[in-house]
N, C-alpha and C positions, 0 to 999 in steps of 0.2 A: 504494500500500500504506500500510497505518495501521500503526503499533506502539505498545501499550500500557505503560508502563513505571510500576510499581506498588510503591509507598514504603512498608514497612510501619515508622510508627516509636513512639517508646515512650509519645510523648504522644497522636501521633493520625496517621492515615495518607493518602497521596496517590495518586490514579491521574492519568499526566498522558497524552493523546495524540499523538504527531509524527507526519507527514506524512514518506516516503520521503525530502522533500528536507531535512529536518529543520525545518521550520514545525512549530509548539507551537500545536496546535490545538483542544483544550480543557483542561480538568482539574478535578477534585474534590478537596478535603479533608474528612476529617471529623475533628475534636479528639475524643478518649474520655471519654465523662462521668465522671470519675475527678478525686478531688483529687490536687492539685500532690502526687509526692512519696508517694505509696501503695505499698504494699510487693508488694502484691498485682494482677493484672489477671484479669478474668475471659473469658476462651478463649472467650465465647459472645458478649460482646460484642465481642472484636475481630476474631472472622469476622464478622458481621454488621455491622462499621462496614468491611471489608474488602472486600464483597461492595457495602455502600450506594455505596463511592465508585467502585467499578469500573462499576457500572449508572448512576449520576450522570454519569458522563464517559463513557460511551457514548451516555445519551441526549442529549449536546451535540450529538454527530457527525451532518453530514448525510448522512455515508454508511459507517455503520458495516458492514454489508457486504465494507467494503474492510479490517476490522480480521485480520491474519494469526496477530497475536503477543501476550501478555503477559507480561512479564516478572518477579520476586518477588524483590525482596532487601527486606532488613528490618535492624534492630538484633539486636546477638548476643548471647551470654550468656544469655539466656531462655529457657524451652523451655513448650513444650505435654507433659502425662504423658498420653498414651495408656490407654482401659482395652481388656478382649479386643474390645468391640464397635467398637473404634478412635473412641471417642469420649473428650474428656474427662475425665480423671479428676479435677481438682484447677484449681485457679485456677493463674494463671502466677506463678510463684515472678519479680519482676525485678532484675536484677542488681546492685543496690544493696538490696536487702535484708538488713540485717543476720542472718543466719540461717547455721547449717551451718558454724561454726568449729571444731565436735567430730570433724565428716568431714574437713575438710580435715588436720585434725591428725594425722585417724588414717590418712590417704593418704602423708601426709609420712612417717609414723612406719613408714608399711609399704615405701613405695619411697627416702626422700629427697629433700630439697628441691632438692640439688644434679642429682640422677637427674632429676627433673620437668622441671626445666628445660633439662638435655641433652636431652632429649624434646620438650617441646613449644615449646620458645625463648619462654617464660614465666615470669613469677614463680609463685609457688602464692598462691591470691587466693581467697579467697569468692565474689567477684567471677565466676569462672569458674561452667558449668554443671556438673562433675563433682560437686562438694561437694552444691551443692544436688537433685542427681538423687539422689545416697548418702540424703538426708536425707528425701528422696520417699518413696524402698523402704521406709526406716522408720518412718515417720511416719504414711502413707495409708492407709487403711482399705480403697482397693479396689486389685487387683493392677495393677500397669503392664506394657502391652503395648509399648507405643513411648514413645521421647523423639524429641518435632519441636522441634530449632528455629526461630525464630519463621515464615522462610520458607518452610522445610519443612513446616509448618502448613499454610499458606494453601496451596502447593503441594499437598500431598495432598486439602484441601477440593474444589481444583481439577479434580487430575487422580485423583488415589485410590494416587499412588505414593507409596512413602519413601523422597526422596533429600532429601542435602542438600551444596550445595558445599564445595570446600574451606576457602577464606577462615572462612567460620560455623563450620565442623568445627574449625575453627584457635583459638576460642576455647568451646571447653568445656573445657581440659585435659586430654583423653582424645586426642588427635589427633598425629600425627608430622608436621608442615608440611615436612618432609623428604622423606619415604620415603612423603609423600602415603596416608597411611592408620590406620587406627582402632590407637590400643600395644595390644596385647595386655597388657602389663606395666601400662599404668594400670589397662587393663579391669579386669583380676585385683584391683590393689589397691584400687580402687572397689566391687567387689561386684557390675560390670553388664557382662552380656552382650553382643558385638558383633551380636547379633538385636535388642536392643534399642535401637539406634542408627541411624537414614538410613544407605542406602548413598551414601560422597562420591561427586562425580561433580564435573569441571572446572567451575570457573564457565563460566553461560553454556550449558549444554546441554540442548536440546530433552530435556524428559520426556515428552513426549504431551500430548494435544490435552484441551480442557478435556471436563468428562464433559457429556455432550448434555441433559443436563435441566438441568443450572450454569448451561452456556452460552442457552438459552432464558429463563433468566429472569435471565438479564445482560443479555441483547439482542445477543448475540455469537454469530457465525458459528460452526456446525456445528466446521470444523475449525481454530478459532484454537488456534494451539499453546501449549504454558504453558512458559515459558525458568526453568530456575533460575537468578535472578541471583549474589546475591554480600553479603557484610558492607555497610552502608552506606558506609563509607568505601572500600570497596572502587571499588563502582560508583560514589562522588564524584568519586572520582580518573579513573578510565575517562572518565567525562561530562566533566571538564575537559581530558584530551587527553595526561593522565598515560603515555606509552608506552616514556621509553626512562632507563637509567638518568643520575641528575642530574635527573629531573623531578619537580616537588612541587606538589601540592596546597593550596593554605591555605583550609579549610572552616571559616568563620567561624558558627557558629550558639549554641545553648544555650554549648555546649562548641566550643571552639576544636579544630581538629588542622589537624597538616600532617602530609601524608603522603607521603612520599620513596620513590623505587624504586630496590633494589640490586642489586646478583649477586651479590657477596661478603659472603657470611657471617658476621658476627666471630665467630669461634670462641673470644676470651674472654669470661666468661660475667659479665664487667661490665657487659656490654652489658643482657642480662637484668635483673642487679639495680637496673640504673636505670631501670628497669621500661617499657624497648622490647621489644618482638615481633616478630616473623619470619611473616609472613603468605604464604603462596601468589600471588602477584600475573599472571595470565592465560597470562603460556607458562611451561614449564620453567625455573628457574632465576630465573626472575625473582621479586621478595619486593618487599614495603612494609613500614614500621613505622608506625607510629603517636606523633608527639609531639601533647603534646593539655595543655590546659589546662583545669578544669572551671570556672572562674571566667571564661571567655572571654565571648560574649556575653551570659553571666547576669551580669556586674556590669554592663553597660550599660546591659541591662532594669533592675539594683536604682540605678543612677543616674536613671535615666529617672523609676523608680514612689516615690523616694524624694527625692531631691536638688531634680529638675525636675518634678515633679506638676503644678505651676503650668501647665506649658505644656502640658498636655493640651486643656483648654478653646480655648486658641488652635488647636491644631494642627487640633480637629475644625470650627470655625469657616474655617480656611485651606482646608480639607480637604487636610493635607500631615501625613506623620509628626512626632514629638515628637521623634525623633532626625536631623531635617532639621531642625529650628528649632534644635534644640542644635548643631549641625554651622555654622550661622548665625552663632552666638554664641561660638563656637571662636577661641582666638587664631589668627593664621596664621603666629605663630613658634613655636618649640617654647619650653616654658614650665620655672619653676626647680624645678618641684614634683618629687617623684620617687613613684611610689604604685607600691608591692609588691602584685599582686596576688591576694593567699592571702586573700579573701575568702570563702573555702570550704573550707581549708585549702590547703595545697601541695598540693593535687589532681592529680596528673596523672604527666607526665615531666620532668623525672627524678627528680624527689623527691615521695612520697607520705607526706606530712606532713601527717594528717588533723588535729592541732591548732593548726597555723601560723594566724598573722593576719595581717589585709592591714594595711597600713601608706599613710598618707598622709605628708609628710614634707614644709616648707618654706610652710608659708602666712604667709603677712600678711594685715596689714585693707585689702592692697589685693587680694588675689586674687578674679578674678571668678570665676562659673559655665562660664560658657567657659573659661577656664586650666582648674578644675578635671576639665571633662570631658577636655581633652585631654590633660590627665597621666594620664587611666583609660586612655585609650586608647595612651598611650605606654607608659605599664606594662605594659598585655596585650601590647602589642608585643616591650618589652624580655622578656618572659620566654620570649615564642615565639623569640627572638632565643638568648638563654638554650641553649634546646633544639639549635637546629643546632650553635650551637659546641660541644657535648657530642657530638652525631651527629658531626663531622667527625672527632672523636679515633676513629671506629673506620672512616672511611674513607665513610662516608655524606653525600653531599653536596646540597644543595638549591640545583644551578644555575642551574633555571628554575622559576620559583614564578608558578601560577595560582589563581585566588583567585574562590571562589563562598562562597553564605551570603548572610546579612542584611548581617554587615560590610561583603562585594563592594560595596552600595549607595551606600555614605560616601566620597564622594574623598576626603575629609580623612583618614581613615583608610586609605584607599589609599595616599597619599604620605606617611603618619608610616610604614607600613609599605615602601618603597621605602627613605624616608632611611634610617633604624635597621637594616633587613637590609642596604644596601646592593647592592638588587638591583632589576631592572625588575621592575614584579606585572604580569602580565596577568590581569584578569579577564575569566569569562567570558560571553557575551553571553546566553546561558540561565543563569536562575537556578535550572533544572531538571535541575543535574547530575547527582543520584542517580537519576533518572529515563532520564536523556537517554544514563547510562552501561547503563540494563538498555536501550535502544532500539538500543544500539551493539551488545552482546551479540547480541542478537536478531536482528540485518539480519545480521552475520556468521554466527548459529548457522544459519541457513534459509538459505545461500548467493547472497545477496543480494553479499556482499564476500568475497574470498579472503582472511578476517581479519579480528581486533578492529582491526589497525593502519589497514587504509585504510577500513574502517565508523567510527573516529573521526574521522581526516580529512576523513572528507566531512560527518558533521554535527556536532562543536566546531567553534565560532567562538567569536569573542573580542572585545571592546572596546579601543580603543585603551589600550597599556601605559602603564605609569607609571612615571617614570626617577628616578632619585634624581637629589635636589639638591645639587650641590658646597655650596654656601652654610651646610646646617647639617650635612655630614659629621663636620667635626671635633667640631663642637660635641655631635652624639649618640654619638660613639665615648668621649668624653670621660665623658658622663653614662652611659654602657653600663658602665663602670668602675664608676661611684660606685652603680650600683644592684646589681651584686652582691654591692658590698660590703654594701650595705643587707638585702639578699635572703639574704645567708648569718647577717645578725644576727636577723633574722626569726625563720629555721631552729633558728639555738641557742637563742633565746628558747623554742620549743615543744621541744626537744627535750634541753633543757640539756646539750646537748655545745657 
């Protein structure tokens, strides 16, 4: 049996193949022709870069025939507006568009921020889909019939249904990740209809089979089924073996997160305002949150295209990355410099400080290029660091820490990330875990496994872990002090408290 596991994400999307035994047996990307950073995406071209990479990775296959399944999870917060003829109504509003602060005002104004948040275990953000759905209704010239988000999109091109899982449901701000279903009480204060929303449905459940003229000019079997997966991070986590509580994720890409599984709720609502979430996570009771960094692997890209440009030319000459030549020239002790991440602002958890700035701190004329990379990367460490010790005050723990992304790549960045957390990383041996988590879905939804538990089991694997160093413990617990001292002057600096 083949399973397709199908990435929809905000730059550009992946279809990747596995093999029953979990062998990674082809896959396609396609980037969106779209500049860095557009407010806007066009709904025509991301079916159709959707559809290119799923036909792309089937035509690898030498025996597609044997393909069962496809699976859709995507990034959240975005939606597709529906018109009556269930097509398109509007470009994709994406969740970093500045837009819709008049709706969200007037959500607040109508339920409370405090209500919102005992609801949907959220801040009230722009950021969410409800604001900019409100701003839809108002603004669009033709009626809206549905709001898909982004997986429930490709899903209904799919199959022609409207579902969409929990996890996705769990970031529009309309969703009870509790009571597992659509508030009635947002709805109302929103202005939109529960007919106008996917029915949720548990991650991971067969919607029906793809529609037979789709599937003919995919090159897919009659009855390959179409799996609703999950949030991206959701199925990261799944793909790295995330099942029991105490396990965490560290998804090293654009944006940094680690993503921890709990059972207990913190029912103070500080949890919230330091702007963690409560996510749905595969059985009853079980939840993830999201600690995340947006400066994470986007300052190592703006090191890379900025600091080390030089070693471009070399690196396509060696034919080796520019972040392995820098990884090369890396000290192999930890270095005096201290650098505050907020190169984006304080982006992220627990403090969203959109005018912070990053901070470099302690050079000389003798500091090289290597010191300086490795202090980025200690920094992005020390703030992910940061984050758990704030998760622990509410009972959230990150025992076992598995590690996929671009980062996963970097030993060196693997063991600054062991010494500094103080923890073994295992990373994992596919770097197709958002993929690898809808193929897990999948083998378990079609009863292939009695459960996601032992459908992960059998295809995560992992590379040998990475154990922290007695050698430089003290010396990073020491500097783990001084940079939040640094980290909280940062803070006042943009916020003059």
């Amino acid at each position: 049996m083949i399973f397709l596991g199908l990435d929809v994400g905000s730059t550009g999307c992946k279809c990747v193949a596995f093999l029953d035994n979990g062998e990674e047996l082809a896959s396609q990307y396609r980037e969106y022709p779209t500049a860095s950073g557009q407010a806007d995406l066009d709904p025509n071209m991301l079916r159709s870069s959707v559809l290119e990479v799923i036909a792309g990775c089937v035509s690898k296959l030498n025996h597609p025939d044997e393909i069962v399944s496809i699976t859709v999870s995507s990034f959240g917060e975005s939606f597709v507006s529906l018109n009556e003829k269930g097509e398109p109504a509007s470009n994709i509003i994406m969740y970093y568009a500045d837009r819709a602060q008049s709706e969200l005002d007037q959500m607040i104004d109508a339920v409370g921020a405090e209500r919102i948040m005992n609801i949907t275990r959220a801040m009230p953000d722009t950021m969410y889909s409800a604001p900019k759905m409100m701003w839809s209704i108002k603004n669009l010239k033709t009626p809206i019939k549905k709001f898909h988000l982004i997986a429930d999109y490709i899903c209904y091109v799919l199959t022609g249904e409207h579902v969409t899982d929990y996890s996705l449901a769990s970031r529009t701000m309309l969703f009870d990740p509790i009571k597992l279903d659509w508030s009635s009480e947002l709805l109302d204060a929103a202005g939109i209809s529960k007919d106008m929303l996917p029915n949720p449905v548990p991650t991971g459940t067969v919607i029906g089979n793809v529609i037979r003229k789709t599937a003919d000019e995919l090159g897919l079997p009659a009855n390959t089924k179409v799996v609703i997966g999950a949030h991206d991070q959701v199925v990261c986590a799944l793909g790295a073996g995330v099942l029991n509580a105490g396990d965490s994720v560290d998804g090293t890409g654009t944006v940094e997160c680690i993503t921890p599984l709990f059972t207990d709720i913190p029912g103070d609502l500080s949890f919230v305002r330091n702007n963690y979430v409560t996510i749905p996570y595969l059985r009853p009771g079980n939840y993830v949150t999201y600690a995340f960094n947006f400066s994470g692997g986007s300052l190592v890209k703006w090191f890379r295209d900025t600091l080390a440009i030089h070693l471009k030319s070399q690196a396509l000459a060696e034919g080796v990355s520019s972040y392995r030549l820098l990884d090369k020239q890396c000290s192999a002790k930890p270095t005096d410099l201290l650098v505050i991440p907020h190169f984006q602002g304080a982006g992220g958890t627990p403090d969203m400080v959109k005018s912070a700035k990053g901070l470099i701190y302690g050079m000389t004329m003798d500091t090289s290029l290597g010191d300086l990379f490795r202090a980025v990367m200690e920094g992005l460490t020390f703030e992910m660091a940061y984050n758990l010790e704030v998760l622990s005050r509410f009972g959230i723990a990150a025992n076992r820490l598995f590690a996929t992304g671009g980062g996963a790549r970097s030993p060196i960045w693997l063991q600054i990330k062991a010494d500094i957390l103080n923890k073994e990383i295992l990373p994992t041996q596919s770097e197709e875990a958002g993929a690898l988590g809808g193929v897990i879905l999948a083998a378990s939804a079609i009863g292939m496994f009695n459960g996601v538990e032992k459908a992960a089991k059998h295809f995560v694997r992992y590379k040998d872990g990475i154990m922290p160093s007695n050698d430089v413990r003290n010396h990073y617990a020491e500097k783990y002090d001084e940079y939040k001292e640094f980290r909280k002057f940062s803070l006042s600096r943009a916020t003059g408290v």
